[in-house]
OpenMM code with the backbone's topology and positions (N, CA, C; nanometers):
from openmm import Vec3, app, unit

residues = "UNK UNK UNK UNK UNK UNK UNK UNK UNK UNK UNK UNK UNK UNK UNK UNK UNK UNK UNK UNK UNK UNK UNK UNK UNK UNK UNK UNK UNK UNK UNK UNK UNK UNK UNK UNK UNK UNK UNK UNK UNK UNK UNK UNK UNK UNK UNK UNK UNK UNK UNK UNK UNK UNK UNK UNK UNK UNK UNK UNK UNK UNK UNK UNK UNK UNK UNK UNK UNK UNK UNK UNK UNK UNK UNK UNK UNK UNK UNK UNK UNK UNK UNK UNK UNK UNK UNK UNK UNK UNK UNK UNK UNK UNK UNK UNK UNK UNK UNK UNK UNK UNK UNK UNK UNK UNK UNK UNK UNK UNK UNK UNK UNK UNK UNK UNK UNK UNK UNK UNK UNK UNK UNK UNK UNK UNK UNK UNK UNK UNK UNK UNK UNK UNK UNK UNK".split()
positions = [
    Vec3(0.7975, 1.8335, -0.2197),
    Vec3(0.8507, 1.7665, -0.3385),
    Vec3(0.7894, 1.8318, -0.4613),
    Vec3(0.9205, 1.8276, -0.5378),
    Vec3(0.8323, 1.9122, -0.6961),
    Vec3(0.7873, 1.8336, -0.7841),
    Vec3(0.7322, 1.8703, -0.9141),
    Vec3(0.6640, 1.8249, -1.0117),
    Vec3(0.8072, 1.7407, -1.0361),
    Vec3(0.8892, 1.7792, -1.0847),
    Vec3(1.0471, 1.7069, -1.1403),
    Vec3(1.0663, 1.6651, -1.0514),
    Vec3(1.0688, 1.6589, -0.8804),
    Vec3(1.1734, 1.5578, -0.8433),
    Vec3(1.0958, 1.4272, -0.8720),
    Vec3(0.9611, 1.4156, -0.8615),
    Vec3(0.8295, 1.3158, -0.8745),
    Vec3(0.8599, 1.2655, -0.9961),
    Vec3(0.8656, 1.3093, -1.0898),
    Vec3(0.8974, 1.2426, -1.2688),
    Vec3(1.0607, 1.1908, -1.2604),
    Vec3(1.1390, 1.2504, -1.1835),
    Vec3(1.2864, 1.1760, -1.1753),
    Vec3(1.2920, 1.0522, -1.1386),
    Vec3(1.2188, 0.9899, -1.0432),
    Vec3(1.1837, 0.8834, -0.9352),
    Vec3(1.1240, 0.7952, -1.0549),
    Vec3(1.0650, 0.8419, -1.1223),
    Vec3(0.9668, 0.7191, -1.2158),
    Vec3(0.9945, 0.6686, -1.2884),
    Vec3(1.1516, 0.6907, -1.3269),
    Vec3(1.2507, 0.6033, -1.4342),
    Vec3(1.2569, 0.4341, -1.3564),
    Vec3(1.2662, 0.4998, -1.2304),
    Vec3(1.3664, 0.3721, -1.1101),
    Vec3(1.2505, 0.3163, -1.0808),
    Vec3(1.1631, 0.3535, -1.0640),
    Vec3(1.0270, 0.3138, -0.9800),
    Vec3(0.9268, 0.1953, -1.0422),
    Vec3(0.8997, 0.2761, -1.2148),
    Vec3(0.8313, 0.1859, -1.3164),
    Vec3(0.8195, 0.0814, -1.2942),
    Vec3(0.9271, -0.0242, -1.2553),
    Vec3(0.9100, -0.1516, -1.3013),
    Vec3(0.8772, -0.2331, -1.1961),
    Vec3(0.8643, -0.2014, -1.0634),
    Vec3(0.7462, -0.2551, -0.9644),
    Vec3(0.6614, -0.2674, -1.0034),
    Vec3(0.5641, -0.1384, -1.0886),
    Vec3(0.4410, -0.1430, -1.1096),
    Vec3(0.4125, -0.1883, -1.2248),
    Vec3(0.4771, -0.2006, -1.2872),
    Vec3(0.4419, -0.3176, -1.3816),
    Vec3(0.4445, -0.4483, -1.4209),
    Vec3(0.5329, -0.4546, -1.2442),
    Vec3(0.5490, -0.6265, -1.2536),
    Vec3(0.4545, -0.6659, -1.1284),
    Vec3(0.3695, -0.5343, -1.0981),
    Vec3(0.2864, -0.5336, -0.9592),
    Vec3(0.3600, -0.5924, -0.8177),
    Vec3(0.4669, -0.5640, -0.8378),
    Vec3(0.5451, -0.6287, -0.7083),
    Vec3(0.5314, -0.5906, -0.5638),
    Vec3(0.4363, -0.6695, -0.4980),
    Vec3(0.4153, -0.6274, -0.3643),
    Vec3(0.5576, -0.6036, -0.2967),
    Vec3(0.6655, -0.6151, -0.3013),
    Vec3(0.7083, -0.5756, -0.1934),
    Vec3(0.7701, -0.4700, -0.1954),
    Vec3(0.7106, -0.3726, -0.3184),
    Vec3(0.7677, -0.2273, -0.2873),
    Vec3(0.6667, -0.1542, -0.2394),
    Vec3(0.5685, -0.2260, -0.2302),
    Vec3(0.3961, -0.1701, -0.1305),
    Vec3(0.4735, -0.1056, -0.0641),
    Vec3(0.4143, 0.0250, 0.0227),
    Vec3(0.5043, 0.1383, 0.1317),
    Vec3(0.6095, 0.1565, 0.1184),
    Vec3(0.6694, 0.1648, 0.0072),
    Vec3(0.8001, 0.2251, -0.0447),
    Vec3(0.7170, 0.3853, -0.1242),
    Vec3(0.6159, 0.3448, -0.2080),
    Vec3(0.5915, 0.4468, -0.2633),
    Vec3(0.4469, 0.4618, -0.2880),
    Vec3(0.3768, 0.5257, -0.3911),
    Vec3(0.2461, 0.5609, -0.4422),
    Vec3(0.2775, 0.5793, -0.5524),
    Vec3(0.1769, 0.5540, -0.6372),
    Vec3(0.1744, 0.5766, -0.8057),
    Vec3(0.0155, 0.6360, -0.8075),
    Vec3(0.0421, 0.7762, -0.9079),
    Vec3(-0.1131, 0.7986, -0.9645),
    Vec3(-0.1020, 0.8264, -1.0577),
    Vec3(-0.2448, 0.7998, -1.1040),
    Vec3(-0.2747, 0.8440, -1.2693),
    Vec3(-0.3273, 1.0041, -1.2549),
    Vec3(-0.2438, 1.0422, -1.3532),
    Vec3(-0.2957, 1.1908, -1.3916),
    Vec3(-0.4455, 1.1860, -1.4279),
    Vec3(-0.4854, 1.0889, -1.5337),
    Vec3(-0.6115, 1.1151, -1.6700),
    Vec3(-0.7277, 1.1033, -1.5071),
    Vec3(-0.7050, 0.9932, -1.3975),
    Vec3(-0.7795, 0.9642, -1.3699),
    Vec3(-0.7845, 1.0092, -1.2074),
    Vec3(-0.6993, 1.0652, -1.1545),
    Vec3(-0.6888, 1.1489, -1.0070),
    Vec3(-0.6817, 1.0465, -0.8885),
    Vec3(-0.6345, 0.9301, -0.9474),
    Vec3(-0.6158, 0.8044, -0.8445),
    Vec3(-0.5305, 0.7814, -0.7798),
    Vec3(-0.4723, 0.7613, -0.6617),
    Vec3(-0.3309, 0.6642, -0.6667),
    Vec3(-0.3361, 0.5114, -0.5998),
    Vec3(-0.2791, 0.4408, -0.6020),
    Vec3(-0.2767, 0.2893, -0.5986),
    Vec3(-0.1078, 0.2693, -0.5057),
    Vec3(-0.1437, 0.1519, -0.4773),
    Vec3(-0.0033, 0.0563, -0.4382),
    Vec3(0.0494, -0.0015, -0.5687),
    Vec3(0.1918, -0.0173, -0.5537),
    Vec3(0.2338, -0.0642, -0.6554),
    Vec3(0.1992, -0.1501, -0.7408),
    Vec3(0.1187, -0.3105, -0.6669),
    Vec3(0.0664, -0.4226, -0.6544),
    Vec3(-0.0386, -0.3957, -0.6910),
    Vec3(-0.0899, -0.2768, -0.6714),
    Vec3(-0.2928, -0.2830, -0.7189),
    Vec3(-0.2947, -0.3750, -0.8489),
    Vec3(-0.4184, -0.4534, -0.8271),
    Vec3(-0.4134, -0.5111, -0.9664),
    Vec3(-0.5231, -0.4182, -1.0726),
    Vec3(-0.5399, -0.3171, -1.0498),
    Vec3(-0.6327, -0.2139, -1.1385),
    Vec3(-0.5408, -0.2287, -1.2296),
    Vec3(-0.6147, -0.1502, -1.3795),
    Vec3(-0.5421, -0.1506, -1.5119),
    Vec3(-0.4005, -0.0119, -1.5021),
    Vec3(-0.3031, -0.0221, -1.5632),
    Vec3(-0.2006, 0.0408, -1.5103),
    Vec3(-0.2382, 0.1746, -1.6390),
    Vec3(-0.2051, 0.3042, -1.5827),
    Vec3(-0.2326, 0.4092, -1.7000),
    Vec3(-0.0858, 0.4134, -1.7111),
    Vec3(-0.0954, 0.4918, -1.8455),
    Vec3(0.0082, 0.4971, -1.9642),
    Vec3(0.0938, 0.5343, -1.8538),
    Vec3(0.2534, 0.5010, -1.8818),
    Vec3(0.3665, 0.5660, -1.7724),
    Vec3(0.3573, 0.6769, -1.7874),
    Vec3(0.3203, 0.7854, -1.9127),
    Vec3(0.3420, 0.9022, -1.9639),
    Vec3(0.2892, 0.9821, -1.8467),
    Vec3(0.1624, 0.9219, -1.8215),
    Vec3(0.0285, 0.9960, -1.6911),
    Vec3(0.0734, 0.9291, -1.6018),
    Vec3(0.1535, 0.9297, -1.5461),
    Vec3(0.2003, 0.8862, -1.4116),
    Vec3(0.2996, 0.9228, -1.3302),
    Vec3(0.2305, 0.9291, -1.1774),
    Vec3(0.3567, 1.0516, -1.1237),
    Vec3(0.3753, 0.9672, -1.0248),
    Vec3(0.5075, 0.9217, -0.9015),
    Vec3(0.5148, 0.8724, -0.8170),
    Vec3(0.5380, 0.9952, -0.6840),
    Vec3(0.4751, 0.9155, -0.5815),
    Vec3(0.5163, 0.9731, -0.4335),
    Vec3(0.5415, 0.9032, -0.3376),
    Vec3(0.6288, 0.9453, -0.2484),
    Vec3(0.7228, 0.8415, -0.1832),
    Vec3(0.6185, 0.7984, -0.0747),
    Vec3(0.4775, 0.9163, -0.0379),
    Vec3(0.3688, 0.7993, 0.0517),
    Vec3(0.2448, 0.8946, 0.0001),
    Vec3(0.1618, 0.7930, 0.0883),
    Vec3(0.0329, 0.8225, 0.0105),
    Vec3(-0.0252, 0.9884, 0.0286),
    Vec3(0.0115, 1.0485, 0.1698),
    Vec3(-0.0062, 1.1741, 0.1981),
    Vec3(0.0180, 1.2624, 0.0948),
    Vec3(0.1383, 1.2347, 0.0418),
    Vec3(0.1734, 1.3608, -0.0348),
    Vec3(0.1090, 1.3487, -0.1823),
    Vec3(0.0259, 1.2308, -0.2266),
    Vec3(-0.0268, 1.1941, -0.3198),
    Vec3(-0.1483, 1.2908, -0.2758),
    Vec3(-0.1754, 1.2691, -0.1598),
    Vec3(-0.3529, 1.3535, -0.0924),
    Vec3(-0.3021, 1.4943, -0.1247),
    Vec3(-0.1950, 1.5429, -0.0492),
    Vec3(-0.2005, 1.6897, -0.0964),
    Vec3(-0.2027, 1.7415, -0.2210),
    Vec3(-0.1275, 1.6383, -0.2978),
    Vec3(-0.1245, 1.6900, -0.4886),
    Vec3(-0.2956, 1.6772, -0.5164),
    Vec3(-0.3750, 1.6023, -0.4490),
    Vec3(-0.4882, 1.6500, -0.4907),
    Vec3(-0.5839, 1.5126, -0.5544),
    Vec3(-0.4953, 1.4187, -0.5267),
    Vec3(-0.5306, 1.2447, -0.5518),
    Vec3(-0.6067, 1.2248, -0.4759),
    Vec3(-0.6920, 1.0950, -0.5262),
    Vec3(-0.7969, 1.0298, -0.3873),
    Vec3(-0.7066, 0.8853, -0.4428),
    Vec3(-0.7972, 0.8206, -0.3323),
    Vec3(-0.6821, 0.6970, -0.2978),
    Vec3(-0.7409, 0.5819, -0.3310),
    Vec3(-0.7433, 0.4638, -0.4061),
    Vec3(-0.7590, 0.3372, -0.5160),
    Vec3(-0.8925, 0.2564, -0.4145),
    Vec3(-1.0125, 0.2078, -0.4723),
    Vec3(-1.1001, 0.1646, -0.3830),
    Vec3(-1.0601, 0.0216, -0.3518),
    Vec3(-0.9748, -0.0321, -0.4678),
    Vec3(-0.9191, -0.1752, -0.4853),
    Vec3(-0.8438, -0.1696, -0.4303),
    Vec3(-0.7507, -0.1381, -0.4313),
    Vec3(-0.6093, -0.1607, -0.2904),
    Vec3(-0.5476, -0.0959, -0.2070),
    Vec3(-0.6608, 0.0210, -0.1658),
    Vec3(-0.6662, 0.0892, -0.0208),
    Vec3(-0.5119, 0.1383, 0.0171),
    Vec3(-0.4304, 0.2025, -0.1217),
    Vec3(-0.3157, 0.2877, -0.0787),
    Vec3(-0.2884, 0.3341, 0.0829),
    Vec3(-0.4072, 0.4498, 0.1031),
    Vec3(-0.3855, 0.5502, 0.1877),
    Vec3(-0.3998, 0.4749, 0.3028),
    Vec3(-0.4262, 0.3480, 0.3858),
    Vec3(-0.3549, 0.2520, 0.4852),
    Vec3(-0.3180, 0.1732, 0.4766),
    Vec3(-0.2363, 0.1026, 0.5736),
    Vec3(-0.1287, 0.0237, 0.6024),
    Vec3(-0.2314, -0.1239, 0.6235),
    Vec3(-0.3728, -0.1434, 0.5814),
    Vec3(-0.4377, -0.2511, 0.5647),
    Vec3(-0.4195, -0.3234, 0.4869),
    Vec3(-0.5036, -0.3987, 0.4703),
    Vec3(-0.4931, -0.5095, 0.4170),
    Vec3(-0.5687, -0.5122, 0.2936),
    Vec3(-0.5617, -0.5792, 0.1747),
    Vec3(-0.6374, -0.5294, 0.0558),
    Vec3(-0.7115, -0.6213, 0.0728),
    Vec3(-0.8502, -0.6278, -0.0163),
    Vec3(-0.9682, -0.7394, 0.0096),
    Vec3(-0.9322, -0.8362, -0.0627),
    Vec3(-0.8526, -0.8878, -0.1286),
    Vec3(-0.8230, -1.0044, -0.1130),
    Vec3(-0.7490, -1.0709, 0.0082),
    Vec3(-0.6730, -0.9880, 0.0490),
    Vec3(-0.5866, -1.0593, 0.1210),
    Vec3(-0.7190, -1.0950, 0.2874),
    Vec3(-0.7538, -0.9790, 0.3070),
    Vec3(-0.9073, -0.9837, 0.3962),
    Vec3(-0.9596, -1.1484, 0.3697),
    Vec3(-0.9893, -1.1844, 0.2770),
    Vec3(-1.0860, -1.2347, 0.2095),
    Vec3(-1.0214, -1.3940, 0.2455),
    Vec3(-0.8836, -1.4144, 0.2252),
    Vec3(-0.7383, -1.5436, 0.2609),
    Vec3(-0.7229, -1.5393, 0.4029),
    Vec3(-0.7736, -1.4179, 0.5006),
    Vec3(-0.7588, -1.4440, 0.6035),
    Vec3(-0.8115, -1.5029, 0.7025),
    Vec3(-0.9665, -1.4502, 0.6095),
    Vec3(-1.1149, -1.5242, 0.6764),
    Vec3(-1.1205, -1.6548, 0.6711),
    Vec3(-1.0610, -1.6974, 0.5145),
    Vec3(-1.0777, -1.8415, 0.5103),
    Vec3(-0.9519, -1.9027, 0.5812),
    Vec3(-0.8546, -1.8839, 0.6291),
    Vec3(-0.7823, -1.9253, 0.7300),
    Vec3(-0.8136, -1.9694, 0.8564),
    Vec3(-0.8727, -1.8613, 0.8899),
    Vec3(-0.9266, -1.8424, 0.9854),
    Vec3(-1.0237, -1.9220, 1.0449),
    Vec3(-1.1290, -1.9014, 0.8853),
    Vec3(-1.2644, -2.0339, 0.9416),
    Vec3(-1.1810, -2.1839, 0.9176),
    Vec3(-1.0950, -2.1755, 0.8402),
    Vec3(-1.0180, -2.3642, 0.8316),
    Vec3(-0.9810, -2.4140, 0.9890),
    Vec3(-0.8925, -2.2897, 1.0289),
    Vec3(-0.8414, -2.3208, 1.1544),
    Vec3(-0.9677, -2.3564, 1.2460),
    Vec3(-1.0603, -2.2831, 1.2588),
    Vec3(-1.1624, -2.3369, 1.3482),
    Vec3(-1.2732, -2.4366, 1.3110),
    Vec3(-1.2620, -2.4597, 1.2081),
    Vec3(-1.3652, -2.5803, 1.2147),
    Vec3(-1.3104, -2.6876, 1.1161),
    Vec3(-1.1830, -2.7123, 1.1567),
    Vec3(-1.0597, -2.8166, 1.0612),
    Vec3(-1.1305, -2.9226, 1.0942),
    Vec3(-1.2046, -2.9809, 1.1833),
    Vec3(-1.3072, -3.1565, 1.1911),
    Vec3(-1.4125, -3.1620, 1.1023),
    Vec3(-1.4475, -3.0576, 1.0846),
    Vec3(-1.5809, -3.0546, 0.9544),
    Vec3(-1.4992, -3.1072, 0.8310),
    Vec3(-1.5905, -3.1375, 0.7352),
    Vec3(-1.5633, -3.0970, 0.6154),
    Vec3(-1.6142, -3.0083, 0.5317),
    Vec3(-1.5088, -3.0059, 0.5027),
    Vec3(-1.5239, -2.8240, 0.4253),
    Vec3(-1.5129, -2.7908, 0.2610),
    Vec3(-1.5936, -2.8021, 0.2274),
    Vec3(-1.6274, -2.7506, 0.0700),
    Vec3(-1.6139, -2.6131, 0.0269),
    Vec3(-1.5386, -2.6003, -0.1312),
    Vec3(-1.5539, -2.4233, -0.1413),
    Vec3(-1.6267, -2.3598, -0.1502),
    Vec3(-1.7378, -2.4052, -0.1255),
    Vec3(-1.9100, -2.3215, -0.1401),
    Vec3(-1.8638, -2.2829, -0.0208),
    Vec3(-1.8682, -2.3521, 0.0676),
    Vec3(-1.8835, -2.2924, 0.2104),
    Vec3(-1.7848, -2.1830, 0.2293),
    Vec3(-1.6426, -2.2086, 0.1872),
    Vec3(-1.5547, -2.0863, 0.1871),
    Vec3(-1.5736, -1.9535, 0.0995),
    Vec3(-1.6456, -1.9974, 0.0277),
    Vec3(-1.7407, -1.8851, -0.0968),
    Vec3(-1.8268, -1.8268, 0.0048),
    Vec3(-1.8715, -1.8512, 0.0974),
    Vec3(-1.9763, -1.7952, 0.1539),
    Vec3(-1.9379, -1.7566, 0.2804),
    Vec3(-1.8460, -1.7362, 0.3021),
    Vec3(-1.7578, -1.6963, 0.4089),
    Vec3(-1.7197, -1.6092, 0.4027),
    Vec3(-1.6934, -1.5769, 0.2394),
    Vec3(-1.5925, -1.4626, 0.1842),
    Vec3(-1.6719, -1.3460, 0.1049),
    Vec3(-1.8077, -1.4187, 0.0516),
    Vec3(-1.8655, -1.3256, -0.0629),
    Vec3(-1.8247, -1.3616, -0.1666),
    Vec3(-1.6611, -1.4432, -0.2175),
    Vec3(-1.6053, -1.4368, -0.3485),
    Vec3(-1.7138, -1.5341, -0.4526),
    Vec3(-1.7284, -1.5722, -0.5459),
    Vec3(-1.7803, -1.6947, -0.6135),
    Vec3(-1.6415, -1.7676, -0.5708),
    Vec3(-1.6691, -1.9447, -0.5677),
    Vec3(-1.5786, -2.0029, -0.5348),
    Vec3(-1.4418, -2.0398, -0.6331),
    Vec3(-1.4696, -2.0020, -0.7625),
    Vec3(-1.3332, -1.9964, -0.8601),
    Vec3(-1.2782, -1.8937, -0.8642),
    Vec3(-1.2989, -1.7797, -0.8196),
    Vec3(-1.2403, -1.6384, -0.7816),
    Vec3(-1.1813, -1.6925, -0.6573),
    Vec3(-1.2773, -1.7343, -0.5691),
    Vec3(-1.1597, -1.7637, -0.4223),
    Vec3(-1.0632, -1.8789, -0.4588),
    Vec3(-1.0617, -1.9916, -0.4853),
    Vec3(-0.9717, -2.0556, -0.5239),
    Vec3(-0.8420, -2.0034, -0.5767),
    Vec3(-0.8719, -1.9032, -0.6696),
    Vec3(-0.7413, -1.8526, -0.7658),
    Vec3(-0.6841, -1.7277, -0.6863),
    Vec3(-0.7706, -1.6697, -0.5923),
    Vec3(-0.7112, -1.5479, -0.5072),
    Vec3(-0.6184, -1.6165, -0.4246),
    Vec3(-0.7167, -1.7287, -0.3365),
    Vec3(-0.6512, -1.8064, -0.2579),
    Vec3(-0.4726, -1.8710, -0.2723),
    Vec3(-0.4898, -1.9222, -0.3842),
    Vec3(-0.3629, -1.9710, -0.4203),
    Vec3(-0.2579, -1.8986, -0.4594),
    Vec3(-0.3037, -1.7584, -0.5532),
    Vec3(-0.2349, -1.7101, -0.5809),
    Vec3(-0.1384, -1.6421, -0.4775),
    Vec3(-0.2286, -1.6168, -0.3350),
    Vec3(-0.1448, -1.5146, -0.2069),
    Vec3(-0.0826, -1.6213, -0.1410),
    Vec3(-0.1776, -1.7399, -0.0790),
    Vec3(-0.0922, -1.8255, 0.0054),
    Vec3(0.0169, -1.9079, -0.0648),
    Vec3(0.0031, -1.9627, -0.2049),
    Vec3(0.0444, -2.0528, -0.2800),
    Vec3(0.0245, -2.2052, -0.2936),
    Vec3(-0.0896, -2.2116, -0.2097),
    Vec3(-0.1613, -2.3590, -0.2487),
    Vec3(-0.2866, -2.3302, -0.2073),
    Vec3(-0.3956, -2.4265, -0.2555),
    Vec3(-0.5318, -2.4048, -0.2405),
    Vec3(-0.5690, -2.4635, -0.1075),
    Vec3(-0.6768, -2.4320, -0.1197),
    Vec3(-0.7839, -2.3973, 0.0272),
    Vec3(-0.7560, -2.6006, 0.0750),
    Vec3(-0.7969, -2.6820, -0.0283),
    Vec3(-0.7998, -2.7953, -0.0387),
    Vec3(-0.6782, -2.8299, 0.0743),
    Vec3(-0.5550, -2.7666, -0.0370),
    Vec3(-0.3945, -2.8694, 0.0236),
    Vec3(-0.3834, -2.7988, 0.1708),
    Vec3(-0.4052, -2.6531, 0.1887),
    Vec3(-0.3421, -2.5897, 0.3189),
    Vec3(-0.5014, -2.6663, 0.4493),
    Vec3(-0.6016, -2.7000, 0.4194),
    Vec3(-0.6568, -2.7742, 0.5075),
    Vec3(-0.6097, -2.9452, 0.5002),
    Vec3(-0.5733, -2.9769, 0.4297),
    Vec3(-0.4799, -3.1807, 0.3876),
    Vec3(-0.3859, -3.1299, 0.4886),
    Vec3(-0.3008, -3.0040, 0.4768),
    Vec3(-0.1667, -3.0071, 0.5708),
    Vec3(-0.1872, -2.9775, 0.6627),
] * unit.nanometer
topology = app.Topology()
chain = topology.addChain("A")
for resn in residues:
    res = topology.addResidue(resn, chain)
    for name in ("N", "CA", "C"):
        topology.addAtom(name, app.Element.getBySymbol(name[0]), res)
């Protein structure tokens, strides 16, 4: 792929990444020129100017242009980003110890997050808090 077919693509492409829309995740790669990065569409890193920005249809061909790959939302595999890591654990520990009671310290400490960072990660991926998805 050339320098132009990569800048043709970024008319159509733009507005995933600026509306961070996960579900064009593995459709493509975005990097910053200024800064030799590339990201998922969704990364919530700060977005560089469109001007410095080149798309590739996967993360490989971002590696060969000479990119390294986003520490925040782990482009170059098909994993899971640390937040979402982070919603799974606490799932995870709800499901197994749903007779306790369970405070967000404790899910804070499950996760590493402070507990108003997990709360707002929390809700924001599953769409209700730690609270309602252990009530249901």
């Amino acid at each position: 792929m050339t320098r132009r077919e990569i800048r043709a693509i970024s008319d159509t492409a733009w507005n995933p990444v600026a509306k961070r829309d996960r579900r064009a995740d593995g459709s493509f790669v975005y990097a910053a020129v200024t800064t030799g990065i590339y990201c998922r569409p969704s990364c919530p890193a700060r977005h560089p100017h469109r001007r410095n920005t080149l798309l590739f249809h996967t993360a490989e061909e971002a590696e060969r242009e000479g990119f390294t790959p986003c520490s925040r939302c782990s482009p170059g595999s098909n994993s899971l980003t640390l937040a979402e890591k982070c919603v799974t654990a606490v799932i995870k520990y709800l499901d197994t110890h749903f007779r306790e009671k369970i405070t967000l310290c404790t899910l804070s400490r499950v996760t590493g997050l402070c507990p108003n960072h997990l709360q707002e990660t929390f809700k924001r991926i599953v769409g209700v808090s730690p609270k309602a998805l252990c009530d249901a």
